[in-house]
N, C-alpha and C positions, 0 to 999 in steps of 0.2 A: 557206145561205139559198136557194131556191130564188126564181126571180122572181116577181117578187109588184108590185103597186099597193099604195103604203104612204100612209100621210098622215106627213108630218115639220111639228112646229111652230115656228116662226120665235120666236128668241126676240130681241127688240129689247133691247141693249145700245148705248146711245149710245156710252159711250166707246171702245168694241172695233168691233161689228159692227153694222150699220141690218138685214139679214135676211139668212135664211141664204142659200146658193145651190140655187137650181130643181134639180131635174133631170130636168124633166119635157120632152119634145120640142117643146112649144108655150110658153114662157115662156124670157125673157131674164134667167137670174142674176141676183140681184138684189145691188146696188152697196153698199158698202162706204164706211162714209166718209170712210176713210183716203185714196180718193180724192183727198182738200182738200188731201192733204200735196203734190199735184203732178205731174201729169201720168200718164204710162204707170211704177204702181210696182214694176213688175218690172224694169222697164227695156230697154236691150237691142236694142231696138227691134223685135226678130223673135220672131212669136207663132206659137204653134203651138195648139189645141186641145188642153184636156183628153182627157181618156179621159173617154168619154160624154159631150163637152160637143155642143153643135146647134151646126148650119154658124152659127146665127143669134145666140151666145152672145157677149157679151163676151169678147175676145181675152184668151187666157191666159199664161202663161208659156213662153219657148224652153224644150224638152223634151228637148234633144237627149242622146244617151244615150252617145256618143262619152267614152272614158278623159278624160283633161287634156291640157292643150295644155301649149305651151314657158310661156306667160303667161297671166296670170290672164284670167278673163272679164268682162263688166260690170260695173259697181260693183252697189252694195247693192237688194235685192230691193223696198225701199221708200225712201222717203224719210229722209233721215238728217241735217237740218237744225238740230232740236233735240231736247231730251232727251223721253222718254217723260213723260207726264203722271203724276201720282199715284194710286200706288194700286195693286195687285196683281191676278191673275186673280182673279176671283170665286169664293168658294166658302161653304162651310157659312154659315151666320150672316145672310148679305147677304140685303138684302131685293130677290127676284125682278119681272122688271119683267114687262109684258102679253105675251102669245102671241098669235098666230097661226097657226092651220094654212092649208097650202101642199103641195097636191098635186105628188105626185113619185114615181118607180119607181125603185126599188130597182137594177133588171138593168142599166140605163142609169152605175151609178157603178162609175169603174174596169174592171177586168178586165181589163186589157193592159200593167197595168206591169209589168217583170221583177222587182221587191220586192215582197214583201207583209208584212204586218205582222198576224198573230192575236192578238187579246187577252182570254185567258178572264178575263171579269168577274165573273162567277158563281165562281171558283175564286180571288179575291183572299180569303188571311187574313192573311197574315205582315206583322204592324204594319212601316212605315217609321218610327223614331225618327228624332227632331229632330237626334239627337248625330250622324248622318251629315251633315248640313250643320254641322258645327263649325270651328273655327278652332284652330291655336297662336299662343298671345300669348307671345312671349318676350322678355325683356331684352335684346335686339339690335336693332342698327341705331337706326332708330326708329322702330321697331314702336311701345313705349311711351312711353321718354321721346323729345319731340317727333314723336310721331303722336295718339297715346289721350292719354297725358298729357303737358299747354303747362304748367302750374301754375295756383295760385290768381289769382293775380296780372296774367297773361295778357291780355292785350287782345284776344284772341279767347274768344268767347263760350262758358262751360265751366261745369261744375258741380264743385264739391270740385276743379278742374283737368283734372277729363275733359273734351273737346268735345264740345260738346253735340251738333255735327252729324254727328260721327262715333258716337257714341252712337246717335241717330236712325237714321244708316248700317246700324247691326248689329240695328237692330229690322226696318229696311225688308228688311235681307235674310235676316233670318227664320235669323240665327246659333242653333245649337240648341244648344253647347256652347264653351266655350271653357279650354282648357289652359294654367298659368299658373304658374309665372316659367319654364317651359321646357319642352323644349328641355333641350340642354347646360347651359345659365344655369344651372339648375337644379341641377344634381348640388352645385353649391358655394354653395346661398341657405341662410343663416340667416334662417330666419322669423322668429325669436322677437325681435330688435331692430328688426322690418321691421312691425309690426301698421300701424302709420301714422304713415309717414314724412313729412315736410314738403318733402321733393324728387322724390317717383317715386311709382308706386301699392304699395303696400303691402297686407296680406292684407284690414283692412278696406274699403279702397277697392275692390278687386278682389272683393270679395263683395256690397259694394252696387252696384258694376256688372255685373257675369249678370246680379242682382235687376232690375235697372232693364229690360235688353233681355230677360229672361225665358229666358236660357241657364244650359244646368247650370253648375258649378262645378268643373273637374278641376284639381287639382294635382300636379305631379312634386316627389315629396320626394328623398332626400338617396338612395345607393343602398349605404350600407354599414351592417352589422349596427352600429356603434357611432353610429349614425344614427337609430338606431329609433325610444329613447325619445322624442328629441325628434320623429321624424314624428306618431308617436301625440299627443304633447303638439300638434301645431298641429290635428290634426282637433278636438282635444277642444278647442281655443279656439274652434274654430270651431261643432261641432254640441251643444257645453255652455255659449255663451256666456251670461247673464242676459241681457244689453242688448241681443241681439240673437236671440231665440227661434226668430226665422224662418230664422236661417239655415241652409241645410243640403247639406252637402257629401257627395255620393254617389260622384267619383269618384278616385282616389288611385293612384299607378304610383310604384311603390319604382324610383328612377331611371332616367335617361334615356339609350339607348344604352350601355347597362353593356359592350358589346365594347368600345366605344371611350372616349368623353368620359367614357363614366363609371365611369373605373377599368380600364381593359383589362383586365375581367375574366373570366375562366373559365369555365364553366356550372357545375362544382363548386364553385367560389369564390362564384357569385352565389348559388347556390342557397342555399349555408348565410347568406350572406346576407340573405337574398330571409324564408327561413323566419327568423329573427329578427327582422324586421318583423312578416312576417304575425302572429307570436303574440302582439305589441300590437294590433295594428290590427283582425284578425279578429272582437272582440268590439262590438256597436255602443253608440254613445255616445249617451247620451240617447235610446236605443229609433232611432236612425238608423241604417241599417249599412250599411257600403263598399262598393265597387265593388273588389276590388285588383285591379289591374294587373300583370303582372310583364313584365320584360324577357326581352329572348333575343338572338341572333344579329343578324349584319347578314343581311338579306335571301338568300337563296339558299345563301347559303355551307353547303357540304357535306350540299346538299341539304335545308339547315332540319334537322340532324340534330340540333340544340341543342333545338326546340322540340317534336322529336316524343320527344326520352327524358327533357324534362323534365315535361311533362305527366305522362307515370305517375309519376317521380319526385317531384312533388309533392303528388302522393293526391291530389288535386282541391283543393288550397289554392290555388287561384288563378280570378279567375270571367275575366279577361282578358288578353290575349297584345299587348305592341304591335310594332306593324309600321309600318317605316318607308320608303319607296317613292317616293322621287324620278323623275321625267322628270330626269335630272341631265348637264347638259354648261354648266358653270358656265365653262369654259374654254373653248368652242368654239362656242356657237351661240347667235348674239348675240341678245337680245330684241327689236331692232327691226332689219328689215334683212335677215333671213335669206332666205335660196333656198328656191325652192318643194321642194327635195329634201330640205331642211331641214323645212319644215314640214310632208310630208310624212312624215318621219322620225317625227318630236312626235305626229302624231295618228294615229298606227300605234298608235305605243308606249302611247298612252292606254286604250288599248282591246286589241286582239287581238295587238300586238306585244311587250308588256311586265306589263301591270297587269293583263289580266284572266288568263293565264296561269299570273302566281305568285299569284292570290289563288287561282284555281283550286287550286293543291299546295298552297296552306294549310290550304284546306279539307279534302282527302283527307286530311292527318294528322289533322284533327281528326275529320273524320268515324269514321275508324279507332280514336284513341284515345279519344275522347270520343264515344259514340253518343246519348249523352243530348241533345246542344247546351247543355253546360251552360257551356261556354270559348267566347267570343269572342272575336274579332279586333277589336282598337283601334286601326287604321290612323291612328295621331295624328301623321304626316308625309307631307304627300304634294303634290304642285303640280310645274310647269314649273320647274327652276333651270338658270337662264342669265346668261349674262353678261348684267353689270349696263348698266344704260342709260348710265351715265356714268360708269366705272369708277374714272377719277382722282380722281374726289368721290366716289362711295358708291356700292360693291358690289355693295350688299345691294340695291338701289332697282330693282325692274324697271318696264316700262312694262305695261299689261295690255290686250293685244290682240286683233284677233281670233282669232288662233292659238288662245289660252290661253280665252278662252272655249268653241270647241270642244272643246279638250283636258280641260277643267274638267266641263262636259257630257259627255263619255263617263265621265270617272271617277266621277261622280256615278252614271252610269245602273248600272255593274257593282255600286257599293256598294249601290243598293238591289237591285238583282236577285240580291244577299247577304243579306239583311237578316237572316234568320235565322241568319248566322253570322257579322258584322258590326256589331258594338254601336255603334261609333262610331267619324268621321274625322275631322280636323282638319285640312284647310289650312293650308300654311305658307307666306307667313303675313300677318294682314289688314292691313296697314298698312306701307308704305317697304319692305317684305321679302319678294325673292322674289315668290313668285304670290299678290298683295295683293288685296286688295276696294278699298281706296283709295290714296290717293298723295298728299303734300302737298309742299308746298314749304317746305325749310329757311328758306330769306329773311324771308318773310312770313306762313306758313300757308295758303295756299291750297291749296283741296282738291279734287279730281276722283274720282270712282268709275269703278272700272275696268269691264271687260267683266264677269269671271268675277263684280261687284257685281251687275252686273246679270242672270248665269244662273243667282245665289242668289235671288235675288230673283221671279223668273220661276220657279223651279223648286218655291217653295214650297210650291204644293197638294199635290205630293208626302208633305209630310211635315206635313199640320195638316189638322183635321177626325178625326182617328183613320185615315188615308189606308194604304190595305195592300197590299202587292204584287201586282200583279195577273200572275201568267205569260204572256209574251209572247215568242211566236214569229219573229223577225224572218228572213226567204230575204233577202240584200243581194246586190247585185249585189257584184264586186270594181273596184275601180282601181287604174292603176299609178300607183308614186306613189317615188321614192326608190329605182329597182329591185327594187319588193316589190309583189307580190298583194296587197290586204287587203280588209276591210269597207269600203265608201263610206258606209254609214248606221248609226247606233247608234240606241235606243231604250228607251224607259222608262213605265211605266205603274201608276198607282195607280187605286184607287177609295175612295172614303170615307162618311161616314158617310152622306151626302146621297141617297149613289145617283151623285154625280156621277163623270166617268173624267177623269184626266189624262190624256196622251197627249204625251209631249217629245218628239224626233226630232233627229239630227244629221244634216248633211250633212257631209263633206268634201273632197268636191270643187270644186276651187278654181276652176274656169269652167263646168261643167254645172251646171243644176237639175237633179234628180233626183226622181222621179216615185215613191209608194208607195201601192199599194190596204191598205186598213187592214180589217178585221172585227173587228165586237164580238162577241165568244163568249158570251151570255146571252138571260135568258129576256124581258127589258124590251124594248118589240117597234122603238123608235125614241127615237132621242137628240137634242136640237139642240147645235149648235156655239154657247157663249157669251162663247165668247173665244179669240184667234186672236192670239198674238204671236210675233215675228221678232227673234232677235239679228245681225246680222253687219255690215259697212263695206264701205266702197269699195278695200279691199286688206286682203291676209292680215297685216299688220303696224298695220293703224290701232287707231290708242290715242284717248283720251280728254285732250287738253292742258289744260293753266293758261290758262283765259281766251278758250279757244276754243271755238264751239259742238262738244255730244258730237258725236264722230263713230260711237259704239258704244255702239248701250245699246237695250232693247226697246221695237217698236214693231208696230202692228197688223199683223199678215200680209192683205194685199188678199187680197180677200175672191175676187175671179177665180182664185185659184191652190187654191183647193181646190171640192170638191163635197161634199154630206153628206145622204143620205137614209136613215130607217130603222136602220141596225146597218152603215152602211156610208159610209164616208169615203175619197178619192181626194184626195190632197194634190202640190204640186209643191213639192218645197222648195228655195229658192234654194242657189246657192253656196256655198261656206264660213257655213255656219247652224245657228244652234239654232232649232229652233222648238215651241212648248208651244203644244195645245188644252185645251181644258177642255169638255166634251160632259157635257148636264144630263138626264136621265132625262125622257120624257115622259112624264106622268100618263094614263091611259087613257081615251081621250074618250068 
């Protein structure tokens, strides 16, 4: 873009933003009313100017560009008192409040950060599906019984035995699939005495709950050819049932970890396997038809040489591959407590140190042996596993931190910047396990949402409205961090039906803000900012307690730490952060 005198229009959002910010030389930013949360919300105490901001602008965020220190920086970039108010970023559907236009110049935003961030708008097609923000629900710990399901009987408020708040939980966070009885559980469930049990969820409980939160339906059936018939016979209870018409099951994976849990099997052993299924399953039932899944290798081993010569080997009987992809130091790096060398280890590996590197070799076989994009990747395991919060009592139980919300945000950002080779991931897993969306307490029931609740929740315009990948260029600067180079910023971007752009961003640095000039690559001449939220705490380990105000969960990003004129946005983004815009097309005056 060349410099230009642009008009940008203010869009008034009470609960997010009061108007955008100036950036014109003769006008003072205009304020934010996140403000009320409490003084200076960057914190800090020491302000530095924007890029383009006037000597005469409301004080902005420390800018400083300096690696990490021995310890962390100031607590959280806004106020973190209580929980975020209800309700999501705005997008399709909502009804728009009044405009304002508010002159401003374009050349005045950014141009001096060493990040930038391109986003062709114009070049977004590749749908985001819902089933990358999915979950595994599995028969452990308590995930189900004593998390999702208390029973009928329960003195905590439930429906059939589900909780209801927890139910609520996986609408708010816009769960797009859900995996179900495993997992490992899985390779040894009989379904057929399981339809609906009076102690646990059962196949029709677990079909009228997706129904209820609006997530697909995926099941791990059993993973040996003498297993078939009966896999075939649960789909067809389920997409043949009379009483239940509606229901319909699209996604099925013939066992879970077949190297290991499930049967330390062979690739030739699975295979003949694997084809004994499919040749039930592959016909659709009641005009519905499958999704199959097949298994392969652990992760890496010998190169993925299992799933680049089962592909041809299987003449294209298979539409998906699952992959399984821990952050995994279940023995060594504790979930609450760890070293910044630790957690900068964790949000390495999230991104450029571990997970986007072998999704990248996933891809190359497939792109090799499949040029159609006809096989996808089913990343149906994936999160933080660390030792447990209270090992003596339960294992399985993490706390969910700020760490984990970072780390959850980068692996979110590489799966949709997959999306056309990435059908669908699951988190493992939402409840007492591992990297949870929630957490309750044995005792009583008491329930808390964790971070990674709140960057499902936050991250949703990504994937509703018909929202499609928009290619984004991000230059990051590097920091050190656990004696390793790597990216300081990750990023993500949709557009949807609206016209409107998402825009997430990560930070990882544990005491800098970090500064990014952003461009929109299209032909719409000016956007406004209508929503502006921040996840992070006042330490890389704060969690969300029983009975204590959140200390982590989304809240307005002040409105001082970014500028937006025209096709062009300069952001500061605090410390250890996720942070999501939502930028709304302006109509042409």
């Amino acid at each position: 873009m060349k410099n230009a005198s642009l008009v940008v229009t203010v869009l008034t959002v009470s609960a997010t933003l009061t108007a955008l910010t100036s950036c014109s030389d003769d006008k003072e930013p205009a304020r934010s009313n996140v403000d009320s949360l409490g003084g200076d919300p960057m914190g800090g105490g020491n302000s530095a100017m924007m890029p383009g901001q006037s000597a005469g602008a409301a004080p902005g965020p420390e800018m400083a560009m300096a690696g990490p220190g021995a310890t962390e920086g100031p607590p959280a970039s806004v106020s973190l008192q209580g929980p975020a108010g209800p309700g999501g970023m705005p997008g399709a559907g909502q009804p728009r409040p009044p405009v304002m236009a508010v002159a401003c110049d374009e050349s005045t935003v950014g141009g001096s950060s060493p990040n930038t961030l391109s986003v062709n708008v114009s070049a977004a097609q590749q749908p985001v599906g819902k089933e990358l923000f999915g979950v595994l629900m599995e028969t452990l710990g308590r995930d189900v019984n004593g998390g999702l399901y208390v029973g009928r009987t329960s003195p905590i408020p439930n429906t059939d035995g589900l909780r209801d708040d927890i139910v609520q939980g996986f609408v708010e966070a816009g769960v797009g699939i859900v995996q179900w009885p495993g997992g490992c559980a899985a390779n040894n469930y009989n379904w057929a005495p399981n339809t609906n049990p009076t102690n646990t969820m059962g196949t029709d409980l677990f079909m009228q709950f997706v129904q209820t939160i609006g997530a697909e339906p995926y099941l791990t059936g059993r993973p040996n050819a003498a297993n078939a018939q009966s896999n075939a016979d649960w789909v067809r209870y389920i997409n043949d049932n009379p009483e239940h018409p509606e229901w319909n099951l699209r996604y099925f994976k013939v066992g879970n970890e077949v190297w290991g849990c499930g049967g330390n099997q062979v690739q030739a052993t699975y295979e003949t396997n694997y084809n004994a299924n499919y040749a039930l399953l592959s016909q659709p039932v009641n005009g519905k038809p499958l999704y199959i899944v097949a298994g392969t290798d652990l992760i890496g081993r010998n190169n993925n040489a299992w799933m680049d010569t089962m592909i041809p080997n299987l003449g294209g009987r298979m539409d998906g591959v699952e992959i399984h992809d821990y952050l995994y130091f279940p023995d060594s790096i504790p979930n609450v407590g760890f070293s910044d060398a630790q957690y900068y280890d964790i949000v390495n590996r999230a991104n450029r140190g571990q997970i986007g590197p072998r999704i990248e070799q996933l891809v190359s076989i497939l792109d090799r042996r499949d040029p159609e994009k006809k096989i996808k990747i089913v990343e149906d395991e994936w999160g933080d596993w660390l030792l447990g919060f209270n090992e003596a009592q339960d294992a399985w139980t993490q706390q969910g931190t700020v760490m984990d919300a970072v780390s959850a945000a980068e692996h979110l950002h590489l799966f949709m910047s997959h999306a056309d080779r990435i059908q669908a991931a699951a988190l493992a897993q939402p409840i007492n396990v591992i990297h949870s969306l929630f957490v309750t307490r044995a005792s009583d029931g008491a329930l808390v949402k964790t971070s990674t609740f709140y960057v499902f929740k936050m991250l949703a315009p990504h994937h509703t409205a018909n929202a499609r990948w928009a290619p984004n260029t991000l230059n990051s600067e590097n920091i050190q961090g656990n004696n390793t180079s790597f990216p300081v910023l990750s990023s993500g971007a949709t557009v949807d039906d609206t016209g409107g752009v998402n825009i997430s961003l990560v930070n990882v640095d544990l005491v800098n803000s970090r500064s990014v000039d952003i461009k929109l690559e299209t032909d719409t001449t000016s956007y406004v900012v209508s929503s502006a939220q921040v996840i992070t705490g006042d330490a890389k380990d704060a969690f969300n307690d029983f009975g204590q105000p959140e200390r982590v969960n989304a809240q307005p990003l002040v409105a001082s730490s970014f500028q937006a004129c025209g096709r062009s946005l300069s952001v500061a983004l605090p410390p250890k952060s996720v942070v999501m815009f939502r930028l709304e097309p302006v109509p042409p005056q």
